[in-house]
Backbone atoms as SQL, in Angstrom:
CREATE TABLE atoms (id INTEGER PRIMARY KEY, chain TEXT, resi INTEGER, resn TEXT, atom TEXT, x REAL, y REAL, z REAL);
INSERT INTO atoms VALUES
  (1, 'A', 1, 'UNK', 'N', -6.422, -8.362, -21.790),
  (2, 'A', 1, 'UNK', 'CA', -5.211, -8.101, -21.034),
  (3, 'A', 1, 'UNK', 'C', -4.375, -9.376, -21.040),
  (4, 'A', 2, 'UNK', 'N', -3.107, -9.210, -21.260),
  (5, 'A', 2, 'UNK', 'CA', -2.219, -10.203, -21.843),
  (6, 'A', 2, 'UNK', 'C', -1.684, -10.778, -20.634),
  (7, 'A', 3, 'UNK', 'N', -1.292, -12.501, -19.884),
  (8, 'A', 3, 'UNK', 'CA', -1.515, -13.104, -18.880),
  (9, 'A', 3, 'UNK', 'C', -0.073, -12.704, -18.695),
  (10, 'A', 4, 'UNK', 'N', 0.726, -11.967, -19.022),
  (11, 'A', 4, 'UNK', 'CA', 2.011, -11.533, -18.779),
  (12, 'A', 4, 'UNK', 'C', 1.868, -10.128, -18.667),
  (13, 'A', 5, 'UNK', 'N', 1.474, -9.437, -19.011),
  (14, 'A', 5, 'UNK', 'CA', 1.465, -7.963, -18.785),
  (15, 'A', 5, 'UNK', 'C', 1.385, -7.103, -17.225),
  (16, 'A', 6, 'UNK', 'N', 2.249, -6.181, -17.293),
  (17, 'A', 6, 'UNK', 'CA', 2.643, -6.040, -15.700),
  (18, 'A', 6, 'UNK', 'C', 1.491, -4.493, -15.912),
  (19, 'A', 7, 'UNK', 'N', 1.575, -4.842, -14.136),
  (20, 'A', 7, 'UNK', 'CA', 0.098, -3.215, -13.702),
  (21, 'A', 7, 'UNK', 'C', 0.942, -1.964, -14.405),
  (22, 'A', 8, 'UNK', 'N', 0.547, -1.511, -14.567),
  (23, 'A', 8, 'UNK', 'CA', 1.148, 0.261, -14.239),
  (24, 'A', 8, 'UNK', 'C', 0.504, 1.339, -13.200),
  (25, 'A', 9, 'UNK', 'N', -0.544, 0.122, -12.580),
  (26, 'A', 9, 'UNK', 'CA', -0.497, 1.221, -11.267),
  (27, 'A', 9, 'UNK', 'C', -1.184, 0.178, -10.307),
  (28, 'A', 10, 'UNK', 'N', -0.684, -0.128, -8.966),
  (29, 'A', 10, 'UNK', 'CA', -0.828, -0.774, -7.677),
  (30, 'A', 10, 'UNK', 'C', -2.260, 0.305, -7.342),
  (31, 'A', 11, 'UNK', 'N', -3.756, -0.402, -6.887),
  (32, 'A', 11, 'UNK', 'CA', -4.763, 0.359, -6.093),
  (33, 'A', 11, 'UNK', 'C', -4.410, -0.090, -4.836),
  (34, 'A', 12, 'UNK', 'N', -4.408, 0.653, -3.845),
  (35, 'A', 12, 'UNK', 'CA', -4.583, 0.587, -2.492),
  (36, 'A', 12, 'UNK', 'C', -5.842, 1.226, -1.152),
  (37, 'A', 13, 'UNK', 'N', -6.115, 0.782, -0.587),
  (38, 'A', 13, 'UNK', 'CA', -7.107, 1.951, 0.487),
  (39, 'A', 13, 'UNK', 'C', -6.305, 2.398, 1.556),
  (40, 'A', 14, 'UNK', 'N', -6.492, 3.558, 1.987),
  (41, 'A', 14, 'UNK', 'CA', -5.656, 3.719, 2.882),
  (42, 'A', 14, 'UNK', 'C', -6.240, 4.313, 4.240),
  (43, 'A', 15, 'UNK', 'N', -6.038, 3.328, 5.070),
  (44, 'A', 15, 'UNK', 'CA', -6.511, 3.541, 6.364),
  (45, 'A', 15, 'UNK', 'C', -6.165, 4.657, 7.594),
  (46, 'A', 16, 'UNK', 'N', -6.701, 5.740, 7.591),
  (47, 'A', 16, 'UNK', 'CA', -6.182, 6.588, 8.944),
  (48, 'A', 16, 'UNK', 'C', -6.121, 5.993, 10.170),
  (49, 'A', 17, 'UNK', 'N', -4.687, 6.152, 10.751),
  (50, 'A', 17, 'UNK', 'CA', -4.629, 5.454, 12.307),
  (51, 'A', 17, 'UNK', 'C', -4.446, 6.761, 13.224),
  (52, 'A', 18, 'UNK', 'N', -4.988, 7.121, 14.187),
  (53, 'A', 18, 'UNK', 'CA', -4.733, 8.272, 14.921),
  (54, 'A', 18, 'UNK', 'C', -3.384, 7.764, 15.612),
  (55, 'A', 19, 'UNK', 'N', -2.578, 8.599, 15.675),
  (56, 'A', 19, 'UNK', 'CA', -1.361, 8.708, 16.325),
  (57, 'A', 19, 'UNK', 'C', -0.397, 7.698, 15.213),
  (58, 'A', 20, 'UNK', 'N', -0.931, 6.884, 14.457),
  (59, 'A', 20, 'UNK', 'CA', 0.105, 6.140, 13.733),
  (60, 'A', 20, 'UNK', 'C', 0.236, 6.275, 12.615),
  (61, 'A', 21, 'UNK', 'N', 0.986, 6.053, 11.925),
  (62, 'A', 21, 'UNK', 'CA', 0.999, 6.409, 10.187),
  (63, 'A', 21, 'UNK', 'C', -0.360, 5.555, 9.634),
  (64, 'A', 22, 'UNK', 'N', -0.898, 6.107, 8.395),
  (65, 'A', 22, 'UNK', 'CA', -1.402, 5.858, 7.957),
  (66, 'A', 22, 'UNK', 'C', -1.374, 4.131, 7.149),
  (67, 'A', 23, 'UNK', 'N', -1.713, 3.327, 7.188),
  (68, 'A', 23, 'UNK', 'CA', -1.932, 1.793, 6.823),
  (69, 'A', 23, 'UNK', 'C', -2.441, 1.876, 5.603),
  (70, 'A', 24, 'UNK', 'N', -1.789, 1.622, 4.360),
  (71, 'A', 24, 'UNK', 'CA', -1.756, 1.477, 2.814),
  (72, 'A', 24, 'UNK', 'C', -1.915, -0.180, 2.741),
  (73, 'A', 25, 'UNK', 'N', -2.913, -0.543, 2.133),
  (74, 'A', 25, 'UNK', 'CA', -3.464, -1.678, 2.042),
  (75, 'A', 25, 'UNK', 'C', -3.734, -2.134, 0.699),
  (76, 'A', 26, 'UNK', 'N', -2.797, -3.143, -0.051),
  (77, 'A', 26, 'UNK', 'CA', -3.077, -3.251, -1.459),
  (78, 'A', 26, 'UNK', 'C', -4.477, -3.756, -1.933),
  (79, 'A', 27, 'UNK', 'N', -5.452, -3.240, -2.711),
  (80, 'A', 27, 'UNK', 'CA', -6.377, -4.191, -2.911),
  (81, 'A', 27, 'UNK', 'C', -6.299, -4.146, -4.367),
  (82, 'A', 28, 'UNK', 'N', -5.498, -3.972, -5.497),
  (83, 'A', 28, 'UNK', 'CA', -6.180, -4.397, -6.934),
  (84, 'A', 28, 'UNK', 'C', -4.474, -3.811, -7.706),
  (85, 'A', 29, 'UNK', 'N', -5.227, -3.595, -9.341),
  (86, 'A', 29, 'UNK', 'CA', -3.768, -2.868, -9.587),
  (87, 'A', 29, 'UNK', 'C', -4.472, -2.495, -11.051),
  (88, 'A', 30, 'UNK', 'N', -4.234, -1.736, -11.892),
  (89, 'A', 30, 'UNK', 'CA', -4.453, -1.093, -12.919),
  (90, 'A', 30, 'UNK', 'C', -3.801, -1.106, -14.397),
  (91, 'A', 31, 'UNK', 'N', -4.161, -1.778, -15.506),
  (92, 'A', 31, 'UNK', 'CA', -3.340, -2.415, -16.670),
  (93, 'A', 31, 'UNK', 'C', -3.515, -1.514, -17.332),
  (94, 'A', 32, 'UNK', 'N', -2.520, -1.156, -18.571),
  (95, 'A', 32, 'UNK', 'CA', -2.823, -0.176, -19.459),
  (96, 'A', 32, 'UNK', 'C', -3.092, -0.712, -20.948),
  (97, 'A', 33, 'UNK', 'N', -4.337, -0.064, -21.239),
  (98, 'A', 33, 'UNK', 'CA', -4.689, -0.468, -22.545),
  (99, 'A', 33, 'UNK', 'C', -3.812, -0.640, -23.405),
  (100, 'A', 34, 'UNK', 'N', -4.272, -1.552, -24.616),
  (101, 'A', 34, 'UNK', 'CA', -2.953, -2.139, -25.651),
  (102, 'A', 34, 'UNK', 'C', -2.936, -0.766, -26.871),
  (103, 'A', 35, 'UNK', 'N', -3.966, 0.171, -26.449),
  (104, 'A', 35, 'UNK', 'CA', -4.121, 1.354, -27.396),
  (105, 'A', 35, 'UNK', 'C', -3.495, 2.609, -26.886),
  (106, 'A', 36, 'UNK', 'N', -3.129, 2.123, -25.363),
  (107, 'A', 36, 'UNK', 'CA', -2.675, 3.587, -24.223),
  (108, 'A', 36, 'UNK', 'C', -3.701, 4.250, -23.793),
  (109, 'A', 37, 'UNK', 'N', -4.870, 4.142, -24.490),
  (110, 'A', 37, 'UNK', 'CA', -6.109, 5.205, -24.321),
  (111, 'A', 37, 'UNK', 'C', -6.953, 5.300, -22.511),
  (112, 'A', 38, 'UNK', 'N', -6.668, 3.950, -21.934),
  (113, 'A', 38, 'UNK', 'CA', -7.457, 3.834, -21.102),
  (114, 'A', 38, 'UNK', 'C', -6.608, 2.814, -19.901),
  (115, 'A', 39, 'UNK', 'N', -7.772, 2.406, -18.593),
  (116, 'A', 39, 'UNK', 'CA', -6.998, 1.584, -18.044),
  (117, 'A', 39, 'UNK', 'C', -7.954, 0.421, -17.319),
  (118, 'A', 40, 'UNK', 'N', -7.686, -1.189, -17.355),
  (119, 'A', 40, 'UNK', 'CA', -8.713, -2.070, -16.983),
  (120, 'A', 40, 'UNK', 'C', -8.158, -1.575, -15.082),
  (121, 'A', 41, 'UNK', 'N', -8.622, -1.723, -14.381),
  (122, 'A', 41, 'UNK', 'CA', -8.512, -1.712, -12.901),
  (123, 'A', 41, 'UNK', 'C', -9.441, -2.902, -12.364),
  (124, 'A', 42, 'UNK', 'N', -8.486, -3.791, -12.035),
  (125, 'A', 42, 'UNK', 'CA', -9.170, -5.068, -11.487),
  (126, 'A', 42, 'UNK', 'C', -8.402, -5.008, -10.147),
  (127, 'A', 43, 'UNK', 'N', -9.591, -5.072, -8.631),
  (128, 'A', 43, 'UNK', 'CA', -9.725, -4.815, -7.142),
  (129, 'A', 43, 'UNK', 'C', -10.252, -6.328, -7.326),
  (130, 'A', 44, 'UNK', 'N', -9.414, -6.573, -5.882),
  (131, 'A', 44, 'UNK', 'CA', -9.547, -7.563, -5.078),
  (132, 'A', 44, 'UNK', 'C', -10.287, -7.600, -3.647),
  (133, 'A', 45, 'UNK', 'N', -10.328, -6.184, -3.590),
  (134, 'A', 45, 'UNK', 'CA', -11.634, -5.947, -2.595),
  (135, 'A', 45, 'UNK', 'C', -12.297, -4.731, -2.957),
  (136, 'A', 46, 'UNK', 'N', -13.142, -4.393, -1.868),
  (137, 'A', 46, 'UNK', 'CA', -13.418, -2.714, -2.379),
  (138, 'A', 46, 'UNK', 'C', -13.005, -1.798, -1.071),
  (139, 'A', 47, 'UNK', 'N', -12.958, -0.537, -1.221),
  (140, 'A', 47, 'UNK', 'CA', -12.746, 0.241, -0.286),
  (141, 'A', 47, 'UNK', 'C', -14.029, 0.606, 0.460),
  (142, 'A', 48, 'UNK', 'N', -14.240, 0.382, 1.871),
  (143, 'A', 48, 'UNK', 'CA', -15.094, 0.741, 2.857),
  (144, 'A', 48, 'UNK', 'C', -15.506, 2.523, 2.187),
  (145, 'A', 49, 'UNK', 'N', -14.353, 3.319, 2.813),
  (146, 'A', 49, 'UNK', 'CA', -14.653, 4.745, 2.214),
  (147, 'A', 49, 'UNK', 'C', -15.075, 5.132, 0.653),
  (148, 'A', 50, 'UNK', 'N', -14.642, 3.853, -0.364),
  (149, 'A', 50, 'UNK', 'CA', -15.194, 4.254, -1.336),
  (150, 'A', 50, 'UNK', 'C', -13.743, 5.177, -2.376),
  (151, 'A', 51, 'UNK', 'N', -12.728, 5.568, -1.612),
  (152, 'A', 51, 'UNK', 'CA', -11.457, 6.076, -2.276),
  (153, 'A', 51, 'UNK', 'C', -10.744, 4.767, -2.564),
  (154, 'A', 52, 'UNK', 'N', -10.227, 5.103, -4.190),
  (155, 'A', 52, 'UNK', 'CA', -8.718, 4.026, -4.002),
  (156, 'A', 52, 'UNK', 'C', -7.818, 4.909, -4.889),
  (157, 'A', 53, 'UNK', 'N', -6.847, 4.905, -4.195),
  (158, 'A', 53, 'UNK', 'CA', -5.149, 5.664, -4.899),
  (159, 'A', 53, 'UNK', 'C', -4.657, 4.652, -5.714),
  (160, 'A', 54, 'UNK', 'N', -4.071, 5.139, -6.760),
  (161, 'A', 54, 'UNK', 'CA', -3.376, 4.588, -7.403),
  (162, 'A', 54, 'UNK', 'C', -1.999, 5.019, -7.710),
  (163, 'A', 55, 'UNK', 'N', -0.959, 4.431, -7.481),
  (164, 'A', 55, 'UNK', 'CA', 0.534, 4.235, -7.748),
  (165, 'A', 55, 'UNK', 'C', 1.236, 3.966, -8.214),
  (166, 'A', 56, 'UNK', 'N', 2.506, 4.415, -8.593),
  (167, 'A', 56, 'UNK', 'CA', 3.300, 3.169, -9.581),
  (168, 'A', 56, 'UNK', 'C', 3.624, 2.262, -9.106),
  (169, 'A', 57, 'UNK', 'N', 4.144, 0.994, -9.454),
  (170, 'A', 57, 'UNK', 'CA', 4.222, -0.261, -8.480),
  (171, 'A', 57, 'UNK', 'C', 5.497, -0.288, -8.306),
  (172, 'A', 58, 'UNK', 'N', 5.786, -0.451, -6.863),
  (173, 'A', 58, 'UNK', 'CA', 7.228, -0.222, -6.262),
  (174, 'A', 58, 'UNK', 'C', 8.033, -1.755, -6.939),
  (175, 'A', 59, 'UNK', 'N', 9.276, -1.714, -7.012),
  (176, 'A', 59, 'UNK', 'CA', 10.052, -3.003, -6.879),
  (177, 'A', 59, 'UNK', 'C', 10.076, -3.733, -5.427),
  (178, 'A', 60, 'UNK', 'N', 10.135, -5.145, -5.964),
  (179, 'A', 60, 'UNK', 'CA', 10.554, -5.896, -5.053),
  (180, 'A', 60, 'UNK', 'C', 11.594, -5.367, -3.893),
  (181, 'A', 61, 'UNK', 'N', 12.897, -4.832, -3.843),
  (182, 'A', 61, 'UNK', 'CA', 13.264, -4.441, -3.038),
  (183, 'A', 61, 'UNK', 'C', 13.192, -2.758, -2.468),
  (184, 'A', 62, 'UNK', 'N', 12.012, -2.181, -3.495),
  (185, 'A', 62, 'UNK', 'CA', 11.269, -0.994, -2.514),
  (186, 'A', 62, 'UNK', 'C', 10.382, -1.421, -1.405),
  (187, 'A', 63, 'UNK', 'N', 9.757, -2.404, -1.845),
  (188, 'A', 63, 'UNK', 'CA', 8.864, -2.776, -1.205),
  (189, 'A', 63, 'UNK', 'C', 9.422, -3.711, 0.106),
  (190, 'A', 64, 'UNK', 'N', 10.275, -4.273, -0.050),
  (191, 'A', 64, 'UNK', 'CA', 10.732, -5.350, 1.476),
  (192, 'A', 64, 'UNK', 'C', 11.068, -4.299, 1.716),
  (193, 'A', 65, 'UNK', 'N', 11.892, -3.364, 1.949),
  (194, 'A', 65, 'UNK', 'CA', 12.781, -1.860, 2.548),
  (195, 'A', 65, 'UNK', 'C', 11.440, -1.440, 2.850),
  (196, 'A', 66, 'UNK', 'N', 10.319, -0.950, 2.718),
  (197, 'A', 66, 'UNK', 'CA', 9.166, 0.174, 3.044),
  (198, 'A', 66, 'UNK', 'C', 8.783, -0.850, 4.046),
  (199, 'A', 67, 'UNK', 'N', 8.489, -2.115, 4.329),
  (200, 'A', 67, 'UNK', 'CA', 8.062, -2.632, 4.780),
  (201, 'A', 67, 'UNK', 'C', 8.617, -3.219, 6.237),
  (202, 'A', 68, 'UNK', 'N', 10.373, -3.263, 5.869),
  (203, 'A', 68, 'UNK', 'CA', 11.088, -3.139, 7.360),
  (204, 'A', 68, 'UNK', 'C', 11.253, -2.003, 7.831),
  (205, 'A', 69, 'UNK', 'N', 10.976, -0.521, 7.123),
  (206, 'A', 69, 'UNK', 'CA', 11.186, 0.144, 8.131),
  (207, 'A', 69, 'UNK', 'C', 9.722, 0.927, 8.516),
  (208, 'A', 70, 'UNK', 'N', 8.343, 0.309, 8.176),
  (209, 'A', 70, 'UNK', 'CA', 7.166, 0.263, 9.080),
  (210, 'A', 70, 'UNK', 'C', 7.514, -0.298, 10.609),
  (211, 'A', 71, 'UNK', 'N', 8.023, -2.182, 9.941),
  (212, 'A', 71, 'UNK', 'CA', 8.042, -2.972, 11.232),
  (213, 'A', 71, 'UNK', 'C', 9.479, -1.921, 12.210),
  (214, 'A', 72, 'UNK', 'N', 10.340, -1.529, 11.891),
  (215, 'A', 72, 'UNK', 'CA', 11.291, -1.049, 12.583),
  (216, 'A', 72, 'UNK', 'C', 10.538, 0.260, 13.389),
  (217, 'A', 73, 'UNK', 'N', 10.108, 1.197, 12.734),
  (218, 'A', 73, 'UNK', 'CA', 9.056, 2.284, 13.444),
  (219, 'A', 73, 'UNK', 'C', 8.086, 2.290, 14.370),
  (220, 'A', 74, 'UNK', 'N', 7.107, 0.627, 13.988),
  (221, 'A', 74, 'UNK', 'CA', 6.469, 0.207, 15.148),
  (222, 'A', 74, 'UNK', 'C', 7.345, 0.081, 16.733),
  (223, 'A', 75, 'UNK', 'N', 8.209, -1.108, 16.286),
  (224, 'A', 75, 'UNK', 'CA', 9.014, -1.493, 17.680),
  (225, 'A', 75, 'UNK', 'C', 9.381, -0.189, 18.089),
  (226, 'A', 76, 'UNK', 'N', 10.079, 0.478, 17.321),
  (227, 'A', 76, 'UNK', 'CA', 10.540, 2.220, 18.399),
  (228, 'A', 76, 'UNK', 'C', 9.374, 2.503, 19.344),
  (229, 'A', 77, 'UNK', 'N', 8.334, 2.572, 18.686),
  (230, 'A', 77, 'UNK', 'CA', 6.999, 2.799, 18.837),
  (231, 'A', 77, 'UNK', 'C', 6.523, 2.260, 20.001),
  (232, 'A', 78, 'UNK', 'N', 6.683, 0.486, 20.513),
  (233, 'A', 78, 'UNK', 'CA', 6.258, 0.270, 21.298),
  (234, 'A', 78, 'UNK', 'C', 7.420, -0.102, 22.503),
  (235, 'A', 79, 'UNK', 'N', 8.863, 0.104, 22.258),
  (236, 'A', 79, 'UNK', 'CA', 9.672, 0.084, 23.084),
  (237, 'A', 79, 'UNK', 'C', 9.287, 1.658, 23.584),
  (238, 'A', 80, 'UNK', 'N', 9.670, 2.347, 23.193),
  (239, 'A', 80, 'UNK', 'CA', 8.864, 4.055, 23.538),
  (240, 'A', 80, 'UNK', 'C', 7.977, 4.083, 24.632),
  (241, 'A', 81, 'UNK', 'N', 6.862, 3.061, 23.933),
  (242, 'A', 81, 'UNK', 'CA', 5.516, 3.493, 25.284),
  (243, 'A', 81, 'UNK', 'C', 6.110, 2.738, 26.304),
  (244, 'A', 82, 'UNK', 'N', 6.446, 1.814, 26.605),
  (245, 'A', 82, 'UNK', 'CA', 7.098, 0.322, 27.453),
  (246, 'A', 82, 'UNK', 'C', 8.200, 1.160, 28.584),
  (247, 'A', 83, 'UNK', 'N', 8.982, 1.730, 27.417),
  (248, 'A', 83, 'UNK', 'CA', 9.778, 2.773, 28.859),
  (249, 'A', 83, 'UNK', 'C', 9.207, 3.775, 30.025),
  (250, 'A', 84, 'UNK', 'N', 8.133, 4.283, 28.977),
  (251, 'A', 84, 'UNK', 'CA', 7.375, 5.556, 29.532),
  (252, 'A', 84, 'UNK', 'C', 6.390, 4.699, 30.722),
  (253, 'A', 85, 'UNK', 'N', 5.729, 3.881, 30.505),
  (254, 'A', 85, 'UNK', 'CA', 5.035, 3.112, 31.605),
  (255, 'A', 85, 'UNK', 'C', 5.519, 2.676, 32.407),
  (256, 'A', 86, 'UNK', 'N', 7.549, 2.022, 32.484),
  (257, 'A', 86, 'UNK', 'CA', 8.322, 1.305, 33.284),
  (258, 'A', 86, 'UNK', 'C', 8.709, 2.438, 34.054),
  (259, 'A', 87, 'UNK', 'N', 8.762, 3.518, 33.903),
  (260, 'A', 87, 'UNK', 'CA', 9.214, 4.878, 34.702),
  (261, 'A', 87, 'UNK', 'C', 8.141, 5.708, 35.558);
């Protein structure tokens, strides 16, 4: 695998949160053979459950955008409960 060659697929585990969205956690990413035939998948951790998804790999500015509007969803999230307890 060539020290320039980009993934063609991001692995992630993905964590169930009750009541919260689900937590997508990058652990590895997936290269495609120089023949097309196959794919190396090199993880940086492993998955507890033993599942890992694989994806296409978002851009740089998919990824800051997916990522402010987690953090933006949380705060709703905990301004939300904060009212409901202040009342």
């Amino acid at each position: 695998m060539p020290a320039n060659q980009k993934p063609s697929f991001t692995a992630y585990t993905v964590h169930k949160r009750e009541g919260q969205d689900d937590f997508w956690l990058p652990i590895g990413a997936a290269f495609m053979h120089q023949d097309g035939d196959g794919y190396n998948v090199v993880l940086q951790a492993l998955p507890i459950d033993g599942k890992i998804v694989l994806r296409l790999p978002k851009t740089q500015s998919e990824s800051t955008e997916a990522q402010q509007q987690t953090v933006r969803a949380e705060n709703d999230r905990r301004k939300s409960r904060r009212e409901r307890a202040d009342t």
